[in-house]
C-alpha positions as CSV (number, residue, x, y, z in Angstrom):
1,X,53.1,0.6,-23.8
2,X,54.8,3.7,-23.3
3,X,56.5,5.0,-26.7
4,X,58.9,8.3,-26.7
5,X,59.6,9.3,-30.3
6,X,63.4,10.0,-30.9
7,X,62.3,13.5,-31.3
8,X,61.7,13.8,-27.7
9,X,64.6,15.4,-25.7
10,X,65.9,13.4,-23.0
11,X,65.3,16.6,-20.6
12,X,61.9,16.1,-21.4
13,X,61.8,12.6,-20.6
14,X,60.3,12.9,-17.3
15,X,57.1,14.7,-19.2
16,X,57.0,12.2,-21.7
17,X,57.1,8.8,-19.5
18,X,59.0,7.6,-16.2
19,X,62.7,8.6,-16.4
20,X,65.1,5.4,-17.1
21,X,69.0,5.7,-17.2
22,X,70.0,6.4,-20.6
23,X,71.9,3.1,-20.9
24,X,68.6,1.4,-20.1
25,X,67.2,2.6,-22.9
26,X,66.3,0.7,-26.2
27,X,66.4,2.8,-29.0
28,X,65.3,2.2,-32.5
29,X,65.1,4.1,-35.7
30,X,62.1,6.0,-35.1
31,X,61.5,5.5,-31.0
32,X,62.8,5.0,-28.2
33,X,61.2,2.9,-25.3
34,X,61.2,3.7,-21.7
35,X,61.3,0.4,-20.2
36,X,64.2,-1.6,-18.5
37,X,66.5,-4.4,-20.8
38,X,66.1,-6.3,-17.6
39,X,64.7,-6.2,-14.1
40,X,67.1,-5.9,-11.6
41,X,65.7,-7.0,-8.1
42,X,68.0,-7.6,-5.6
43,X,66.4,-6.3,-2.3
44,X,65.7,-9.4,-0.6
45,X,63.6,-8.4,2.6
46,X,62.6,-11.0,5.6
47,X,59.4,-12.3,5.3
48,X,56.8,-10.4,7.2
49,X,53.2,-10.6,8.1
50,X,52.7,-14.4,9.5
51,X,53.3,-15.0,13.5
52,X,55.0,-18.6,13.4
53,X,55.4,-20.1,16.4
54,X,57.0,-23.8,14.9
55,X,58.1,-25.4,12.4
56,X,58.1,-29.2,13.9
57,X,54.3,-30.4,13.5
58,X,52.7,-31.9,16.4
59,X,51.5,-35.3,14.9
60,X,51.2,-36.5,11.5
61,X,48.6,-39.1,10.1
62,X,48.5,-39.9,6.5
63,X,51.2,-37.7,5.2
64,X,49.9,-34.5,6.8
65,X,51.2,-32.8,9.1
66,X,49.0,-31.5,12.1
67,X,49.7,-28.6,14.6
68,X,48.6,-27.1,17.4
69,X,50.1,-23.4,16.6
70,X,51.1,-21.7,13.8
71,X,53.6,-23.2,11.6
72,X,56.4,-21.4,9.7
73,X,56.6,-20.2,6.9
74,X,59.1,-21.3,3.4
75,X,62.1,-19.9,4.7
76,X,62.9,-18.9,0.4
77,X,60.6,-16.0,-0.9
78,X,58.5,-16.8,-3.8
79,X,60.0,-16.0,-7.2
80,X,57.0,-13.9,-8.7
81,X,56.5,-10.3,-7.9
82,X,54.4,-7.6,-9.6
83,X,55.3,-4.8,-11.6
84,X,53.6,-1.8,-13.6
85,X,53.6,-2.7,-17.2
86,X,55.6,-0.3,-18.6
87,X,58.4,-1.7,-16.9
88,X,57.8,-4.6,-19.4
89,X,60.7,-4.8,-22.0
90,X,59.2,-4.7,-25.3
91,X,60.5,-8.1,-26.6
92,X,58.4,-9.9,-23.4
93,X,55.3,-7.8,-23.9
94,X,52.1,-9.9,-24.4
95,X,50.6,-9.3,-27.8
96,X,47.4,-9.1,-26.4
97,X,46.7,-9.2,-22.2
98,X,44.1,-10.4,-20.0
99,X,42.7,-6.9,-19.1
100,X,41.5,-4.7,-21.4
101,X,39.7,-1.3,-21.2
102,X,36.2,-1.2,-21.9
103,X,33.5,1.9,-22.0
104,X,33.3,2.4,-18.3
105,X,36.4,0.9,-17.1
106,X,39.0,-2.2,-17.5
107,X,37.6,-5.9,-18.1
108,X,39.1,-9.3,-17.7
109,X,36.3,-11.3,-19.0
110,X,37.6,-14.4,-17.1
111,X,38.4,-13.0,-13.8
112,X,35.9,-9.9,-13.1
113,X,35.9,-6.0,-14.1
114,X,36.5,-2.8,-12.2
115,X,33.9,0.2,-13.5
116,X,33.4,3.6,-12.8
117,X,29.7,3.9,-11.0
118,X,28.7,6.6,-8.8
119,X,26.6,6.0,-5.6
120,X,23.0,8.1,-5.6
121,X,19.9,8.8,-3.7
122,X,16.5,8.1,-4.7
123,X,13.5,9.1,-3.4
124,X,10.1,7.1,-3.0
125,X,9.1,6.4,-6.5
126,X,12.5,6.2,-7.5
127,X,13.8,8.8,-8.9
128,X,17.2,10.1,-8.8
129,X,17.3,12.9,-6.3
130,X,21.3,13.1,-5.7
131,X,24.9,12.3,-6.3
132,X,26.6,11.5,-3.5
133,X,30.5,10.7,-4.8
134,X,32.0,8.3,-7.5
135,X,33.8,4.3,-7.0
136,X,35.3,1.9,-8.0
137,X,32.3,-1.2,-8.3
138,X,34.9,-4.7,-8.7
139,X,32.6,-7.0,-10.2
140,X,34.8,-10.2,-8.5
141,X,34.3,-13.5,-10.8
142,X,33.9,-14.5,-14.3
143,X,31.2,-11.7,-16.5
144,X,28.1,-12.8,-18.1
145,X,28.8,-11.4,-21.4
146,X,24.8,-10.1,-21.5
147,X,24.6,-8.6,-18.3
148,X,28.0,-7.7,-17.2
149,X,27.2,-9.5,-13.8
150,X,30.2,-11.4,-12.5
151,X,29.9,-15.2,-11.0
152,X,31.3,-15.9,-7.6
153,X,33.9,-17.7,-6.8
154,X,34.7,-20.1,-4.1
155,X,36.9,-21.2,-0.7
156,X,36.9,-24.4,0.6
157,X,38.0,-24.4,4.5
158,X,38.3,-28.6,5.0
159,X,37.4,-29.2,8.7
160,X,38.2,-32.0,10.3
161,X,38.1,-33.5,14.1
162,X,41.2,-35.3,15.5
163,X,40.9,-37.2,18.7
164,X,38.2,-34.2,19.4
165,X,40.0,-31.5,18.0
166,X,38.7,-29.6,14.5
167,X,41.9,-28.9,12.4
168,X,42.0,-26.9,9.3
169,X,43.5,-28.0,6.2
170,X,45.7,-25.6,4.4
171,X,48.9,-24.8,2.6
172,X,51.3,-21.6,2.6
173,X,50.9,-20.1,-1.0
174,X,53.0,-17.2,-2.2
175,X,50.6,-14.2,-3.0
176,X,53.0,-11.8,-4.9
177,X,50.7,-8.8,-4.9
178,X,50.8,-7.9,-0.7
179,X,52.9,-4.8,0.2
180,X,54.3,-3.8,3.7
181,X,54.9,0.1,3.3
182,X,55.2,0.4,7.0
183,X,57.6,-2.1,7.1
184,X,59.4,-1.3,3.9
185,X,59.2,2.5,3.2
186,X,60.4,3.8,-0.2
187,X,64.1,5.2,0.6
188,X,63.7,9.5,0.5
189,X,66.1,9.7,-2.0
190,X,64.0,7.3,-4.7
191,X,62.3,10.3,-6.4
192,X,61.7,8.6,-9.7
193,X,59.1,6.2,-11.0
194,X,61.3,3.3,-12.0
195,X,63.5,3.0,-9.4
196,X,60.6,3.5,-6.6
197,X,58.7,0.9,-8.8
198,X,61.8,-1.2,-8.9
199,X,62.1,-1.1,-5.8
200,X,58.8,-1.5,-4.3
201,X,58.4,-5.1,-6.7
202,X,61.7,-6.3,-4.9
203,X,59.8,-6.4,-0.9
204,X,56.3,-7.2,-2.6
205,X,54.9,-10.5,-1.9
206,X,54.0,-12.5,1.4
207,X,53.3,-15.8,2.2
208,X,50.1,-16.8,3.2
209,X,48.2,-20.0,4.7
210,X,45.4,-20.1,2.9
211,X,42.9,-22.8,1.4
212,X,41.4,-24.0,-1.2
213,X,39.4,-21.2,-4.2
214,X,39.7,-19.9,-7.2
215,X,37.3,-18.1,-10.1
216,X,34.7,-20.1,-12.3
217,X,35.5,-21.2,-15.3
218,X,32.6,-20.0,-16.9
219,X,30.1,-17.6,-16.2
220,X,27.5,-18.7,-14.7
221,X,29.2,-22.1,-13.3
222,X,27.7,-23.2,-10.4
223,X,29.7,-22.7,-6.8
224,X,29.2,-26.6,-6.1
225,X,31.4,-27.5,-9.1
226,X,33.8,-24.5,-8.0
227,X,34.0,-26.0,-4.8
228,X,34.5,-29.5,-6.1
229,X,37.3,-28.6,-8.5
230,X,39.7,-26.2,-6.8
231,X,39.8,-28.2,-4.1
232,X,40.9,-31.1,-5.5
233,X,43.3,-29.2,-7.8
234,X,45.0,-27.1,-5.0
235,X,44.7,-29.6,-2.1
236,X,43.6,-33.4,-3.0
237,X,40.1,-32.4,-1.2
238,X,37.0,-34.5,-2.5
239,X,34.3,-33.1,-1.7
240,X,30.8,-34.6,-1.5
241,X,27.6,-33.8,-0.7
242,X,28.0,-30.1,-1.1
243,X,25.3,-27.9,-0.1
244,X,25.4,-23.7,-0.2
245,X,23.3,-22.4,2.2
246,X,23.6,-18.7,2.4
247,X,25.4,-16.0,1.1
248,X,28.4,-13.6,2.5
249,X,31.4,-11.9,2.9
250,X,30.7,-9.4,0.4
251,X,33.2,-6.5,0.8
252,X,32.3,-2.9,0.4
253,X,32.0,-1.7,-3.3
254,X,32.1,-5.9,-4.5
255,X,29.2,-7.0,-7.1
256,X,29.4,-10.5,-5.7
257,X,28.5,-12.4,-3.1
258,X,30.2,-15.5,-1.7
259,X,28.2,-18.9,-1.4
260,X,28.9,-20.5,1.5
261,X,28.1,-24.1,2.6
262,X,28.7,-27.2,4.3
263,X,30.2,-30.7,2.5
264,X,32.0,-34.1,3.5
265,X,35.3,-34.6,2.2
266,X,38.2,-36.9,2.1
267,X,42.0,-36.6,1.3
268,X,43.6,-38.7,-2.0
269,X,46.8,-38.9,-3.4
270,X,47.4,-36.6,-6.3
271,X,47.9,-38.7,-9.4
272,X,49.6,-35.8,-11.5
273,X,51.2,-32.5,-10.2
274,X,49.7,-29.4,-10.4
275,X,50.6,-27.1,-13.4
276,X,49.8,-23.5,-12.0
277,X,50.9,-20.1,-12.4
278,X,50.3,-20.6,-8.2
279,X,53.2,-21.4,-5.8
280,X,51.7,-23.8,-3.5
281,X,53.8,-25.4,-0.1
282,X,53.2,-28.4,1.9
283,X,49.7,-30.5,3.1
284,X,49.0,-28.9,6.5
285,X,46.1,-28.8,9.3
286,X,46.3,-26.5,11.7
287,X,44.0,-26.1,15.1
288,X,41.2,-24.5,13.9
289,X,41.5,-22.0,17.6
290,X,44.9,-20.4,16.6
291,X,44.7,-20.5,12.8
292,X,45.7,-17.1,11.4
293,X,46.4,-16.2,8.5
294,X,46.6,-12.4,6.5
295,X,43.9,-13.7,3.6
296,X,40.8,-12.0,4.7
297,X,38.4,-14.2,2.8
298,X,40.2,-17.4,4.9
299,X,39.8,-16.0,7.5
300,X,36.2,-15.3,7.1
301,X,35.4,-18.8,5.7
302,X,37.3,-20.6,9.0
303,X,35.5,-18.1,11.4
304,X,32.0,-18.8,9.6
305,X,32.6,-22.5,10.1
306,X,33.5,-22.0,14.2
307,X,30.2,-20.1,14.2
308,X,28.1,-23.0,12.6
309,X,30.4,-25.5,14.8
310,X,29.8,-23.6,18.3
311,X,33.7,-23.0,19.1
């Protein structure tokens, strides 16, 4: 929450905070607050990122559609973007938020934590010997509340063979956080924080054909019962029989690792629709040989399973 006392010249704004137009300012008795009254996001950019080759599936069976390339996209953008907090207006600030700073960095209890470590050199018995440089550790999954340790989440790639050809199941979901910078550069003439902010939140956001996964609930929950429930939550995927039998995908300077494993599964009718903060569109399969998608950990989970599969 950036707060500018009424003292504070306007001059001296751009010291104080991000510069906002004058007449976007709320001003009270004793402060004044550098955020806008409303967002105003009207650059509406193309979507970008996903090589569609057709929107007309090549068969259906059972109320999914099936293709042999890449589908398109939602031809709408999502409606959620991203934007810095400050840019909050006061009145639709959370009184308290998910992510919090903590000793050695910021902590979302439910989701993981991002801390300040420091890579080093030991030598034989141990002992510290040198410093090499500073990171960011992302401990990915819900923390143990004694040992900080995070619990690893899960995908769920559903394989299945068609008259002898494996098909992925997936959905396009709207991930609001991606940004294009090649493809949308910040105008030269932006020069201050809220309207480059502004404007940046306004081409943010891609969508992406993607699986089931999500977080544990709890720590320490195990990644069969992950498994089990986002899939049916996100997908109507039962699984059965699910057994991890390795761990991977870790990515550089990421506490956890990613079970991986192998189940059965069926599709069911979803009784109730699914309350998210998620924007979820259509039941597809796509030929697991020219699925794409931008979502690194799909990809990785879809390629792992072609390994194991011998394609």
């Amino acid at each position: 929450m950036h707060l500018i006392h009424a003292s504070c010249p306007y001059r001296k704004i751009a010291r104080c905070g991000p510069k906002v137009p004058s007449d976007q300012i709320e001003s009270g008795a004793e402060t004044a607050w550098l955020v806008p009254r409303r967002l105003s996001l009207q650059v509406n950019p193309p979507l970008t990122g996903v090589e569609t080759m057709n929107s007309s599936p090549t068969f259906t069976k059972d109320g999914i559609a099936y293709y042999d390339t890449l589908p398109s996209p939602p031809e709408q953008r999502g409606n959620t973007t991203v934007v810095p907090v400050w840019m909050i207006p006061p009145k639709m600030k959370k009184k308290s938020w998910g992510w919090n700073p903590t000793w050695q960095g910021i902590e979302n209890p439910k989701y993981g934590a991002f801390n300040h470590y420091a890579q080093v050199v030991t030598d034989e018995d141990g002992e510290l010997v040198k410093v090499e440089f500073d990171l960011v550790r992302w401990h990915d999954g819900a923390i143990d509340p004694r040992t900080g340790l995070p619990t690893p989440g899960s995908v769920t790639a559903g394989i299945e063979m068609v008259n002898g050809v494996y098909y992925v199941h997936c959905f396009w979901q709207w991930r609001p956080a991606p940004y294009d910078n090649e493809t949308y550069p910040v105008p030269e003439d932006f020069q201050e924080p809220f309207e480059i902010e502004q404007y940046i939140a306004s081409c943010t956001g891609e969508w992406m054909l993607t699986v089931p996964g999500g977080f544990a609930e709890l720590a320490g929950e195990p990644p069969e019962a992950i498994a089990k429930r986002e899939a049916l939550e996100e997908a109507s995927i039962r699984l059965y029989d699910v057994k991890m039998t390795k761990k991977s995908f870790n990515r550089a300077n990421v506490t956890a690792l990613v079970n991986v494993g192998f189940a059965s599964f069926e599709r069911i009718e979803s009784e109730t629709p699914l309350e998210t903060h998620e924007k979820f569109f259509g039941q597809l399969a796509v030929r697991i040989d020219t699925f794409r998608t931008m979502d690194a950990m799909v990809s990785e989970a879809v390629s792992f399973a072609r390994e194991e599969l011998g394609l």
